[in-house]
DRENGUBA-895449 format. One record per residue (C-alpha): residue number from 1; x, y, z; residue in three letters. Coordinates in pm, whole numbers, plus 32768, in hexadecimal, padded with zeros to 4 digits. Example, Ala and Ser with C-alpha at 12.3 -4.5 7.8 and 13.67 -1.06 7.14 Angstrom:
# DRENGUBA-895449
<1,<84CE,7E3E,830C>,'Ala'> <2,<8557,7F96,82CA>,'Ser'> 
# end
This chain:
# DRENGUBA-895449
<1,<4D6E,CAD4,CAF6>,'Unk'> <2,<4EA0,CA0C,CB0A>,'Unk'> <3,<5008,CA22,CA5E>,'Unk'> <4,<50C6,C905,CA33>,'Unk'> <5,<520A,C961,C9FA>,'Unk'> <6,<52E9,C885,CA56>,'Unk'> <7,<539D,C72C,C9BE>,'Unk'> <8,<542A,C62C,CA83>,'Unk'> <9,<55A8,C5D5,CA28>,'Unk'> <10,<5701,C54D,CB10>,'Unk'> <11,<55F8,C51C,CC45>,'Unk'> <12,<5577,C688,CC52>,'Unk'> <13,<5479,C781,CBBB>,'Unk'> <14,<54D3,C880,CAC5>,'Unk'> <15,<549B,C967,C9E0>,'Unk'> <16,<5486,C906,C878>,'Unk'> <17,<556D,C964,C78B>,'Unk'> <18,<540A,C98B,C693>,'Unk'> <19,<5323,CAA7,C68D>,'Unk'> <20,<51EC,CA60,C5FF>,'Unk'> <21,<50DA,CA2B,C6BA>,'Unk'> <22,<4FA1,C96D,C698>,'Unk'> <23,<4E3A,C98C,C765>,'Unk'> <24,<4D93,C892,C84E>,'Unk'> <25,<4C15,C870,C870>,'Unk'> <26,<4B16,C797,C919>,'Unk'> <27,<4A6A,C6D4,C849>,'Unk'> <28,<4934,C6BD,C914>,'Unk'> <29,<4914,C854,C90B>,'Unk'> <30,<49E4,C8B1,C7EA>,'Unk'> <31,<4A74,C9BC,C8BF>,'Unk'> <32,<4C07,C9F3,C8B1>,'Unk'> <33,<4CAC,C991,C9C4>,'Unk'> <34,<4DE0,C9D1,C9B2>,'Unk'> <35,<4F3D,C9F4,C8B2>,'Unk'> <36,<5073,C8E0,C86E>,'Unk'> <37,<51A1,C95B,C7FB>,'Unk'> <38,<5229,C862,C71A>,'Unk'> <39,<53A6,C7EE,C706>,'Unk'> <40,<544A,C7C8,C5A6>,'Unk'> <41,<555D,C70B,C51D>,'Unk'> <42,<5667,C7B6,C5EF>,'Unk'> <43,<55BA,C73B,C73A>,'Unk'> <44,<55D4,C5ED,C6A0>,'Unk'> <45,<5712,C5F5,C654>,'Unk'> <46,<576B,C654,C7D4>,'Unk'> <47,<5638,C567,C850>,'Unk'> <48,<5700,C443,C77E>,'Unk'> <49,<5867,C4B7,C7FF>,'Unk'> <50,<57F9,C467,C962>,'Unk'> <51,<5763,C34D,C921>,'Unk'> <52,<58AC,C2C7,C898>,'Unk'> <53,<596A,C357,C9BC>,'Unk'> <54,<5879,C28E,CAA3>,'Unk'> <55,<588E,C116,C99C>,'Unk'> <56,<59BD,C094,CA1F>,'Unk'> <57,<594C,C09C,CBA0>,'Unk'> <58,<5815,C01A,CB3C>,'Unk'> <59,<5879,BF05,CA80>,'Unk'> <60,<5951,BE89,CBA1>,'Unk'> <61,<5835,BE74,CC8A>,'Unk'> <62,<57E3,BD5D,CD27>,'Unk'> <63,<5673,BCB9,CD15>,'Unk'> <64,<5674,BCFC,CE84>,'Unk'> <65,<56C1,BE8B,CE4C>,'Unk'> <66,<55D9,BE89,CD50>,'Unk'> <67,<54C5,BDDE,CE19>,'Unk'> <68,<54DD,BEEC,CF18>,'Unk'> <69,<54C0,C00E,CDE4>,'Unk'> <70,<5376,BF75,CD90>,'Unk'> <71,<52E7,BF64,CEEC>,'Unk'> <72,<5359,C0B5,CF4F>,'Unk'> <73,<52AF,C145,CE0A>,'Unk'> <74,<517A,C067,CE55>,'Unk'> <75,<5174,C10D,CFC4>,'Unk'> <76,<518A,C24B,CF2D>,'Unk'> <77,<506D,C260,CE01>,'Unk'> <78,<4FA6,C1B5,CF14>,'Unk'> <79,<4FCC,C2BB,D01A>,'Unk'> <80,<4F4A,C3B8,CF07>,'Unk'> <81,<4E1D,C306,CE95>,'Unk'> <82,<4D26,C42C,CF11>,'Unk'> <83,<4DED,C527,CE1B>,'Unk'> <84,<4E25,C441,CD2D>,'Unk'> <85,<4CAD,C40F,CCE8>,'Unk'> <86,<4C6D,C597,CD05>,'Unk'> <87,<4D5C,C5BE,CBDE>,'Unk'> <88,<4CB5,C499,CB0B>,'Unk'> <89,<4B3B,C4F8,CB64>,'Unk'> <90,<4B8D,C682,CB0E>,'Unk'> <91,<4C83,C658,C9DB>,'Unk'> <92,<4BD9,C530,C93D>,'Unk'> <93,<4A94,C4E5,C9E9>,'Unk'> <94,<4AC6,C390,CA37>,'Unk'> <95,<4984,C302,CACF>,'Unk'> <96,<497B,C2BE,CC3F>,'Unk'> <97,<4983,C10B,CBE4>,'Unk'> <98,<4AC3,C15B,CAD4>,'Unk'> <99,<4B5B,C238,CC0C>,'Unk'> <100,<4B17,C11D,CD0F>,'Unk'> <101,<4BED,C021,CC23>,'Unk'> <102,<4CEA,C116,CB87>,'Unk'> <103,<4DA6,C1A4,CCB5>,'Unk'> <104,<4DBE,C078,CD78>,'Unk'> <105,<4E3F,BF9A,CC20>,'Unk'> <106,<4F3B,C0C8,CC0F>,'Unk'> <107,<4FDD,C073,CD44>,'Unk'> <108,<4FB7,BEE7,CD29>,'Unk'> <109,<5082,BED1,CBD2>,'Unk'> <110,<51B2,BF29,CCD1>,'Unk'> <111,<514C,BDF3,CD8C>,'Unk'> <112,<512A,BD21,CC62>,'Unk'> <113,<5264,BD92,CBEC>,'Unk'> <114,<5321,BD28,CD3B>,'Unk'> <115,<5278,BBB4,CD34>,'Unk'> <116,<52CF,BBA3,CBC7>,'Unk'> <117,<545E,BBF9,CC15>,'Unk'> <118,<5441,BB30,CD43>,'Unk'> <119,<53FB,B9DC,CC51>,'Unk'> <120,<54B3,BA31,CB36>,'Unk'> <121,<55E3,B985,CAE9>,'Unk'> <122,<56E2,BA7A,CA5E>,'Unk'> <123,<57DB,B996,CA7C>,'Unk'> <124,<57B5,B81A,C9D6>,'Unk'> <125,<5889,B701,C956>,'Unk'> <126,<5885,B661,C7F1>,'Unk'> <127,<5961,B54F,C7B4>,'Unk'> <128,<5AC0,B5F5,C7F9>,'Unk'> <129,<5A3C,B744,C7D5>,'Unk'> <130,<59D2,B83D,C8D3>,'Unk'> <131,<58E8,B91F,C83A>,'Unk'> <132,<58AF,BA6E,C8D9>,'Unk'> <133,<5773,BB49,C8B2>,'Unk'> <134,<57F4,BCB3,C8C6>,'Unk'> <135,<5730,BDFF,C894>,'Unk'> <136,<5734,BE65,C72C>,'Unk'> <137,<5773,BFCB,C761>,'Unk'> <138,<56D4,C13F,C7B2>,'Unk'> <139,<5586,C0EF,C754>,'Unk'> <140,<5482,C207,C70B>,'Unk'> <141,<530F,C205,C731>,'Unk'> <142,<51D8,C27B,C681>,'Unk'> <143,<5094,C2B7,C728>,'Unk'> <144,<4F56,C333,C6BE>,'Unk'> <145,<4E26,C3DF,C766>,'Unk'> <146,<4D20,C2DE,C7C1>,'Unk'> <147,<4DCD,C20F,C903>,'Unk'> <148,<4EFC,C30E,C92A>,'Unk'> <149,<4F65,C2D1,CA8A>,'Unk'> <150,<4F2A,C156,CA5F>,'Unk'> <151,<5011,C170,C91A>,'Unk'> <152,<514C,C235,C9AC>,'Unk'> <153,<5132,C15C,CACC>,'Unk'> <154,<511B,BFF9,CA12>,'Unk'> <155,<522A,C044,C926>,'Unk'> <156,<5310,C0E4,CA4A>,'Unk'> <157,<52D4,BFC1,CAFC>,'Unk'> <158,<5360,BECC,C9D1>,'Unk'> <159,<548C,BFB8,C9A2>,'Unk'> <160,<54D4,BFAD,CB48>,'Unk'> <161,<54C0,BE35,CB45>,'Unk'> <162,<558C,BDC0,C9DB>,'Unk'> <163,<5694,BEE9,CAAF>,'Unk'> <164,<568E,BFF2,C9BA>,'Unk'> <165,<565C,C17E,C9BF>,'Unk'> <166,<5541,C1F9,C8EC>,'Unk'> <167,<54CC,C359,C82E>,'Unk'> <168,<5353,C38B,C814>,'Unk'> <169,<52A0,C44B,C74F>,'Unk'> <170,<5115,C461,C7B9>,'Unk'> <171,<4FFB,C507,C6FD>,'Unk'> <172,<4FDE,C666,C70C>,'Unk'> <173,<4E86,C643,C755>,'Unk'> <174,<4EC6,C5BE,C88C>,'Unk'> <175,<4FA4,C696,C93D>,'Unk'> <176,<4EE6,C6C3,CA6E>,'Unk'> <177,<4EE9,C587,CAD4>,'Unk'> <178,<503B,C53A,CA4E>,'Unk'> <179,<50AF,C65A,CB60>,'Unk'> <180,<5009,C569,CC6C>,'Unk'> <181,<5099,C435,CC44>,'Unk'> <182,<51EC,C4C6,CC02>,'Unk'> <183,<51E9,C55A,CD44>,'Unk'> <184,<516B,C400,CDF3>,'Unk'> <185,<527C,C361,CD06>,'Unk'> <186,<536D,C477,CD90>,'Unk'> <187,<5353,C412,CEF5>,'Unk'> <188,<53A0,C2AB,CECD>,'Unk'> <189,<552A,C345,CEBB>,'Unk'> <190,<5599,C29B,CD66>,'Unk'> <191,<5714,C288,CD2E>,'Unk'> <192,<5747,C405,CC68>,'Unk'> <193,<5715,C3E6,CADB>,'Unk'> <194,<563E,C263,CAED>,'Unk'> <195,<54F2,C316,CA9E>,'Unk'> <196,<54EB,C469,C9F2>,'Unk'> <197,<5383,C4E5,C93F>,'Unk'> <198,<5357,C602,C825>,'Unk'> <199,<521F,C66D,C7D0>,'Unk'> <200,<51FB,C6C2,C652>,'Unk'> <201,<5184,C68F,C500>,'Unk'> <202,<51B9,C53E,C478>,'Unk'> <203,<523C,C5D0,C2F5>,'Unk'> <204,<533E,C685,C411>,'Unk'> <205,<5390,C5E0,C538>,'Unk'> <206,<5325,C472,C4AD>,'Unk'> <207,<53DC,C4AD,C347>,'Unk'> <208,<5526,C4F8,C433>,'Unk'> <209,<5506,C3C3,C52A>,'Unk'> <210,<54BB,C2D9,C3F7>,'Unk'> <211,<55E0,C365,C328>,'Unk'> <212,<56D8,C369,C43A>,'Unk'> <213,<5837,C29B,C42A>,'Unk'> <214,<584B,C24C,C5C1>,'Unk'> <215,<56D6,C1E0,C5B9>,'Unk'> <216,<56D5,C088,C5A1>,'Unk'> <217,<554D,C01A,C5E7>,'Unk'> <218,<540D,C0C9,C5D7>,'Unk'> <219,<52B1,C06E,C638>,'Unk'> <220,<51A3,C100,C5C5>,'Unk'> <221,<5025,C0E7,C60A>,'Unk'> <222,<4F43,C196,C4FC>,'Unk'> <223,<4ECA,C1C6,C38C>,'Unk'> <224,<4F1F,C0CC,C286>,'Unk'> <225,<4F89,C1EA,C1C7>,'Unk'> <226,<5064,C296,C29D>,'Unk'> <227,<50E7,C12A,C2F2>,'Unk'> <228,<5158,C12C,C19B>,'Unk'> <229,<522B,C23E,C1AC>,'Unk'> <230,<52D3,C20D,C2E4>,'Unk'> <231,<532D,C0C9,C203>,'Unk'> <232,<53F1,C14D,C0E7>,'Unk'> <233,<5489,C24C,C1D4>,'Unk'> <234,<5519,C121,C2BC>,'Unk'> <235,<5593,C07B,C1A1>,'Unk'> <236,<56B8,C11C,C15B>,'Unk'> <237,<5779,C12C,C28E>,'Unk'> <238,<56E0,BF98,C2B0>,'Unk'> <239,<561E,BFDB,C3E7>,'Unk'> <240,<5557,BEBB,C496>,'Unk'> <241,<53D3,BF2D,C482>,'Unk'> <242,<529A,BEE9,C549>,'Unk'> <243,<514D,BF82,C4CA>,'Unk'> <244,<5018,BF3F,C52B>,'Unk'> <245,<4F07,BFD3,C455>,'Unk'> <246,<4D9C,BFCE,C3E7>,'Unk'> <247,<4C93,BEE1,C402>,'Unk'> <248,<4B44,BE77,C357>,'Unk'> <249,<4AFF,BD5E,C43F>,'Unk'> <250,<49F0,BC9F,C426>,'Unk'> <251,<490C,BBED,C50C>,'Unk'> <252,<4867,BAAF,C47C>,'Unk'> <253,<471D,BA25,C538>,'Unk'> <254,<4703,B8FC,C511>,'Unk'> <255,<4584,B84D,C4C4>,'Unk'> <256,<45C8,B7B7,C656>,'Unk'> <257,<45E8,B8FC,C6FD>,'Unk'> <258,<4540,B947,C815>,'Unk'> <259,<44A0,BABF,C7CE>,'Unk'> <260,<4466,BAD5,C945>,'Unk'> <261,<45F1,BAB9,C972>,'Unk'> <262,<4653,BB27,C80C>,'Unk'> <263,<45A6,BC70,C7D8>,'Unk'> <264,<4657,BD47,C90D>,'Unk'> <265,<47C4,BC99,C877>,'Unk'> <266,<477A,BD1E,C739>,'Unk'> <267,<4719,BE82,C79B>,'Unk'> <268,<4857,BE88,C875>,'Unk'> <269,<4933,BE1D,C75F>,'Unk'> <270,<488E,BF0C,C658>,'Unk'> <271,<48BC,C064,C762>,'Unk'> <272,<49C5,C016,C850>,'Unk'> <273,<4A88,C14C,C882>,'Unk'> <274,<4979,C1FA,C7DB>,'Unk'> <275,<49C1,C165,C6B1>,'Unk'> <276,<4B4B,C1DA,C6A4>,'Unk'> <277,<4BD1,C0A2,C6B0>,'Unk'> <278,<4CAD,BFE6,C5A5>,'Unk'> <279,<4BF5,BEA3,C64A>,'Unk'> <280,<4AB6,BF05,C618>,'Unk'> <281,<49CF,BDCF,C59C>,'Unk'> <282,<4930,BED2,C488>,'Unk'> <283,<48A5,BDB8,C394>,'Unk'> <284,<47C9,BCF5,C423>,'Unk'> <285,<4750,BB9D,C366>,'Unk'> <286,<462A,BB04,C383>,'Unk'> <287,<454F,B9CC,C2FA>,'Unk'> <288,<445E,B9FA,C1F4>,'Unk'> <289,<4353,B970,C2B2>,'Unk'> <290,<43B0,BA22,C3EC>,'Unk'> <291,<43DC,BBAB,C377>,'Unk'> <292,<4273,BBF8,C3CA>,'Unk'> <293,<4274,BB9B,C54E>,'Unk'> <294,<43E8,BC09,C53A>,'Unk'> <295,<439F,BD3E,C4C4>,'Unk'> <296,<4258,BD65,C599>,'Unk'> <297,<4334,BD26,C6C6>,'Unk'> <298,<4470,BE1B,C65E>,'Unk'> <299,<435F,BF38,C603>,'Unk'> <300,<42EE,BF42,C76B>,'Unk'> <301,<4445,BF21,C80B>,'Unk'> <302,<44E3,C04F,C78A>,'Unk'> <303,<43AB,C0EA,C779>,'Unk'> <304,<43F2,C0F5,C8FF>,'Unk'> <305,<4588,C167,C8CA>,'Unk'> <306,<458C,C29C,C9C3>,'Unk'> <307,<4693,C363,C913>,'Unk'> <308,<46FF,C486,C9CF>,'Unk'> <309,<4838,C561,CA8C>,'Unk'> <310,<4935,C4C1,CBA4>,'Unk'> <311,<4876,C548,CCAA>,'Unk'> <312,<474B,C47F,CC24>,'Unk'> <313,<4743,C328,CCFB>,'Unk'> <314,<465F,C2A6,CC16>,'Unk'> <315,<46F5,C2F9,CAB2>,'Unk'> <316,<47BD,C1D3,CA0F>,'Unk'> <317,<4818,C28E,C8F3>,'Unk'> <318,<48DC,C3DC,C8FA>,'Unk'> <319,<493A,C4F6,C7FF>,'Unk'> <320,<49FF,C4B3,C6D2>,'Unk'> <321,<4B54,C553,C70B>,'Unk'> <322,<4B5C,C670,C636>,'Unk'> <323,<4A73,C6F5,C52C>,'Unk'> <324,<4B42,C694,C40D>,'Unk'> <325,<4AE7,C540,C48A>,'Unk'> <326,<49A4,C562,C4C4>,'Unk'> <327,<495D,C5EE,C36D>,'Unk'> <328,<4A10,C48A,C2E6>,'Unk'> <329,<4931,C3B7,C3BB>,'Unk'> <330,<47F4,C48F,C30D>,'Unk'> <331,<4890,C489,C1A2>,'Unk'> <332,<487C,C2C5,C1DD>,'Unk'> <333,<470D,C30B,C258>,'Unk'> <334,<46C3,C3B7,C133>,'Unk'> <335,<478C,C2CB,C045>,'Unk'> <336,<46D3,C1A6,C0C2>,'Unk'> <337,<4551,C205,C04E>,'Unk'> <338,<45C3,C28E,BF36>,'Unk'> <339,<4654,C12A,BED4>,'Unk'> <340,<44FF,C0AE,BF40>,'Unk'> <341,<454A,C015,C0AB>,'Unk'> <342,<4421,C069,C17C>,'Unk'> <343,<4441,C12D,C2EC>,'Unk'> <344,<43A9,C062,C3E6>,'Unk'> <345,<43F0,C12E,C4ED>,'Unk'> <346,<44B7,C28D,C514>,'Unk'> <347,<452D,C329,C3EB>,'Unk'> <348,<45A5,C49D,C3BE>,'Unk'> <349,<45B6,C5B9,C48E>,'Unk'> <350,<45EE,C5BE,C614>,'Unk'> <351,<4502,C4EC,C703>,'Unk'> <352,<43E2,C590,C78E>,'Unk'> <353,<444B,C6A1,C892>,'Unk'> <354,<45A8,C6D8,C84B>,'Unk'> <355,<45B2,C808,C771>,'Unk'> <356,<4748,C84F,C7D6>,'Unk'> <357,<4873,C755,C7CC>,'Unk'> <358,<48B0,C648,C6B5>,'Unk'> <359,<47D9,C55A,C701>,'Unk'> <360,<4771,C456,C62A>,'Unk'> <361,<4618,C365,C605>,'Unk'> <362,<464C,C20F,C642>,'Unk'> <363,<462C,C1A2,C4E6>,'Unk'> <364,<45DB,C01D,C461>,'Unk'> <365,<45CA,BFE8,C2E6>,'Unk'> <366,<44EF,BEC2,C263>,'Unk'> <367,<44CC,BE47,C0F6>,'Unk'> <368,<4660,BE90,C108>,'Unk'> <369,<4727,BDE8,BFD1>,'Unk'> <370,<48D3,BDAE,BFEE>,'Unk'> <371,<490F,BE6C,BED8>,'Unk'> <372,<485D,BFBE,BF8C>,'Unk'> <373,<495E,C08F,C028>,'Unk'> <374,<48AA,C096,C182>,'Unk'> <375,<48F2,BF1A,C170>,'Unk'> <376,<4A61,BF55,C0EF>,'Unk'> <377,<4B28,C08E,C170>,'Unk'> <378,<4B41,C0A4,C2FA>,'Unk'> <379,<4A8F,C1BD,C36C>,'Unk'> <380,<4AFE,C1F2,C4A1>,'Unk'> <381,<498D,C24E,C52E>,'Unk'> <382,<485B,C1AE,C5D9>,'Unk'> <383,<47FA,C119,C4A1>,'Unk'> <384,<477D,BF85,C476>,'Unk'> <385,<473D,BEEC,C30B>,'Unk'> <386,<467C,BDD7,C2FF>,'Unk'> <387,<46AD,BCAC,C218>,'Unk'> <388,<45E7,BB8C,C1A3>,'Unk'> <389,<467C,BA38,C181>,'Unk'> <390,<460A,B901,C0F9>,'Unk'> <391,<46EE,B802,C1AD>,'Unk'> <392,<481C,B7DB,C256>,'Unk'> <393,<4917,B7D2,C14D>,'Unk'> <394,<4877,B90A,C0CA>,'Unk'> <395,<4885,B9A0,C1F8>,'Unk'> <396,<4A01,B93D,C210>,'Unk'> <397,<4A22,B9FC,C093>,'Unk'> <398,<4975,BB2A,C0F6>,'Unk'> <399,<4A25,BB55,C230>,'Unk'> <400,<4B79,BB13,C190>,'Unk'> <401,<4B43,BC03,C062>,'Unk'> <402,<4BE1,BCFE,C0F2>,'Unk'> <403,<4D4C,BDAE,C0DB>,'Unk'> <404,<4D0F,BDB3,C268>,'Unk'> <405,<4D6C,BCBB,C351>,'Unk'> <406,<4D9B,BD31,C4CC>,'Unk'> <407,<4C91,BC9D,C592>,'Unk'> <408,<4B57,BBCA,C538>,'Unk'> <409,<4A46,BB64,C5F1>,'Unk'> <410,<4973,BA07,C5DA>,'Unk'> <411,<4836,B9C4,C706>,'Unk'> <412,<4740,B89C,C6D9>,'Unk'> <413,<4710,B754,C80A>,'Unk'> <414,<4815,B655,C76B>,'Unk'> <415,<4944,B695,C7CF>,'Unk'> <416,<49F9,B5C5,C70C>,'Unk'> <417,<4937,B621,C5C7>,'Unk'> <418,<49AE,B7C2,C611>,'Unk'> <419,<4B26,B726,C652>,'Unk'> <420,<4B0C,B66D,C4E0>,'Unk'> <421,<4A84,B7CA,C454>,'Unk'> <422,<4B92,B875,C4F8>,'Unk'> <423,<4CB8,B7B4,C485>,'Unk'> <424,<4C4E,B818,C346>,'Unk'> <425,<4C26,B986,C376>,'Unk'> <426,<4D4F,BA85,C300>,'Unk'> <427,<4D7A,BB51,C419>,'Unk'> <428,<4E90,BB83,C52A>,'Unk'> <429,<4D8D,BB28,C635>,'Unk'> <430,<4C30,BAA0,C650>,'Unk'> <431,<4B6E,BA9D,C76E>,'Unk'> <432,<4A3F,B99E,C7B8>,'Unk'> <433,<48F9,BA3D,C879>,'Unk'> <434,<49CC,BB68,C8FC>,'Unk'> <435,<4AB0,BA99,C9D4>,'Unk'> <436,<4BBE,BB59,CAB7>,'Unk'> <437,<4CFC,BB66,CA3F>,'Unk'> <438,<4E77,BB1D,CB2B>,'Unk'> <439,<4F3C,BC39,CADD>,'Unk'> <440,<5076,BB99,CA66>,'Unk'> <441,<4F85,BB04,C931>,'Unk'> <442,<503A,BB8C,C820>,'Unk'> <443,<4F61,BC96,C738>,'Unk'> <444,<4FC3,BD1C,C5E1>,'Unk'> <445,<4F26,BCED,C4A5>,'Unk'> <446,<4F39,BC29,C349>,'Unk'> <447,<4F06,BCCD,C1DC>,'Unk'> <448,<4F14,BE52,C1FA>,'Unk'> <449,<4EDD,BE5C,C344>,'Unk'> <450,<502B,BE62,C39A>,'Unk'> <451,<519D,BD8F,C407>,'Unk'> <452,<51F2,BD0F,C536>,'Unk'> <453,<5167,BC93,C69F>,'Unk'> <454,<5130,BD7E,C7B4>,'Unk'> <455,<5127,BD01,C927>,'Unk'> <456,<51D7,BBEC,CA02>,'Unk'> <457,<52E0,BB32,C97A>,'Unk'> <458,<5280,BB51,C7F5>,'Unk'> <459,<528D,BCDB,C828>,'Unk'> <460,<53BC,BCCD,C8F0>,'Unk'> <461,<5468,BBD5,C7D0>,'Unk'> <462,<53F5,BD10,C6FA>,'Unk'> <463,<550E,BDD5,C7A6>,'Unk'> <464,<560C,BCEA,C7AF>,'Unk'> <465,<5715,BC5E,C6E1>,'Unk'> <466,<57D4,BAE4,C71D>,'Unk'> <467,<5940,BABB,C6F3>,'Unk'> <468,<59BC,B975,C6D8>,'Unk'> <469,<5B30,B92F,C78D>,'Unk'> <470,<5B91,B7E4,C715>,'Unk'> <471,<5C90,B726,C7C3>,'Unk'> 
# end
């Protein structure tokens, strides 16, 4: 058992000024592992306070000074990747290929932070005008519970290079691992009062950070709902607001496609992360004439999804993170036959041999209409609805009927046809057969899947502000 029960403000760990506590468990056993004790708005307001002491140094870096921040912190979350992935595989049993990418990205966002400030011009000329990009403020951050390390890291990173101090407030859910990177982050020897963390609620600590005068930008990564509040709470003291939120994206096939190449893409859209993932390609669309091999195809593919615990080399798909969500991912199960959508494959219940931990069954709806709610709400779960489609521009409807837009997916052989489908697609990013991504393309969502651009010089534009000296 493990207490975490300490906060991270002014460039040291202490005690919170909260008392409550709340428990830890591993999802993979249900067993508690350990306690948090949470901070409340008092530790915000003294989390805040240094991170206004700390602004005006910042600000006055240079890209240089700031350039060396990022590459001592990447140094540092690097040098802890063994502990790093202990904390993720026990706290939110991340599978061993989600571990692999996770830790590694967590460390390279530093990088890609440094190249971005190294070619950004925060200086430029316009006419007689010198326009200046400078930092908008203390900025505060968001997280949740399904990339946590990756998140505190990304959105420090964007705060280090636009030279401002920042507040974050992770999930509670993730404490463990919070603990681990903030003692990587710790070691990196950050100016005193530039990065200060407080575990807590979000209706606490979250309500305090978006209602606070000397906050002047938050980012937030999460719910469309809670998205919504940190909204109207921003609003009055005019804060400058990034959010990126949920997703319902859909992957189109296209009557071209390749099943060979196709079918693996699809199942790695539909459960990466296990299915936690806001960019999750949970609709899939198919031609009329091509469900049945399509669906022949998918059946036996995640038929053969090894789903399983960390320590599992052969499980892709890990333990939901808590039982509360679990118990959402079987409520959508359930909704979908009883609209009529047909399991053809998984369904309820755990997998076969895994009578402990919050696992979940693969699950792939067929028969799936837009107006179900397995092919509307995100549920956040190894889930896949499958859609039939008559032709293109219906597929182009069906995939755009959605109050989603955050990433969507097209694979067929013509390149240039799945470029003409995705111009016309509503979504912050689409991606064609799976292709890698750089890291400075920016990501963010259209619709009600959020505001803003994270990553490279959109993101860092995100934390900026230009003022124009004309003469």
């Amino acid at each position: 058992m493990r207490a975490i029960d300490r906060i991270y403000i002014d460039g040291a760990f202490v005690t919170p000024h909260g008392e409550e506590r709340f428990d830890l468990f591993n999802p993979s056993t249900e067993e508690k592992t350990g306690t948090v004790r949470l901070a409340d708005a008092e530790d915000v307001r003294m989390a805040v306070a240094a991170a206004k002491r700390a602004f005006p140094a910042m600000r006055d870096t240079s890209p240089k000074e700031r350039i060396e921040m990022l590459h001592a912190l990447r140094d540092a979350v690097a040098a802890r990747a063994d502990v790093l992935k202990e904390a993720m595989a026990l706290e939110y049993g991340a599978p061993q290929s989600f571990l692999a990418f996770s830790v590694p990205h967590a460390a390279h966002v530093f990088e890609t932070a440094a190249r971005t400030v190294t070619d950004y011009a925060f200086t430029r000329r316009i006419g007689n005008a010198e326009i200046i990009m400078e930092p908008v403020g203390v900025a505060a951050a968001i997280t949740p519970w399904n990339s946590n390390i990756g998140f505190i890291c990304t959105k420090l990173a964007t705060a280090l290079a636009a030279g401002t101090s920042i507040v974050v407030k992770p999930s509670e859910m993730s404490a463990i691992q919070t603990q681990a990177v903030l003692e990587a982050l710790h070691d990196a020897g950050l100016p005193r009062g530039v990065l200060n963390v407080v575990n807590g609620y979000g209706h606490v600590v979250g309500a305090a950070l978006s209602e606070s005068p000397d906050i002047a930008k938050i980012t937030f990564t999460g719910s469309t709902a809670t998205g919504r509040t940190i909204l109207r709470a921003a609003c009055d003291t005019f804060k400058r607001v990034t959010l990126e939120l949920g997703g319902k994206g859909p992957q189109i096939l296209l009557d071209d496609a390749d099943l060979d190449q196709a079918v693996p893409h699809i199942v790695a859209s539909a459960f990466r992360n296990s299915g936690q993932a806001c960019i999750a390609g949970t609709r899939l669309l198919v031609p009329e004439h091509r469900l049945a091999e399509v669906s022949e195809r998918l059946g036996e593919a995640v038929s053969r999804i090894k789903v399983g615990p960390p320590d599992d080399p052969d499980a892709t798909i890990g333990p939901m993170v808590s039982a509360r969500q679990w118990e959402r991912v079987q409520s959508f199960i359930r909704l979908g036959r009883k609209a009529g959508a047909t399991v053809l494959v998984g369904g309820e219940g755990r997998p076969a041999g895994l009578d402990r931990g919050w696992f979940v069954r693969p699950t792939v709806f067929t028969g799936v209409t837009s107006d179900m709610e397995i092919a509307r709400q995100e549920i956040f779960g190894p889930v896949l609805s499958v859609i039939a489609y008559r032709d293109e521009a219906q597929a182009i409807a069906i995939a755009n009927d959605t109050e989603y837009g955050l990433q969507s997916y097209v694979l067929g052989a013509d390149i240039e046809r799945m470029r003409r489908v995705a111009r016309r697609l509503e979504a912050g990013r689409v991606v064609l057969n799976e292709a890698p991504s750089d890291s400075q393309v920016p990501f963010g969502g259209f619709k009600h899947s959020g505001i803003g651009r994270e990553f490279g010089p959109f993101g860092l534009d995100a934390f900026l502000e230009p003022k124009a000296i004309v003469g």
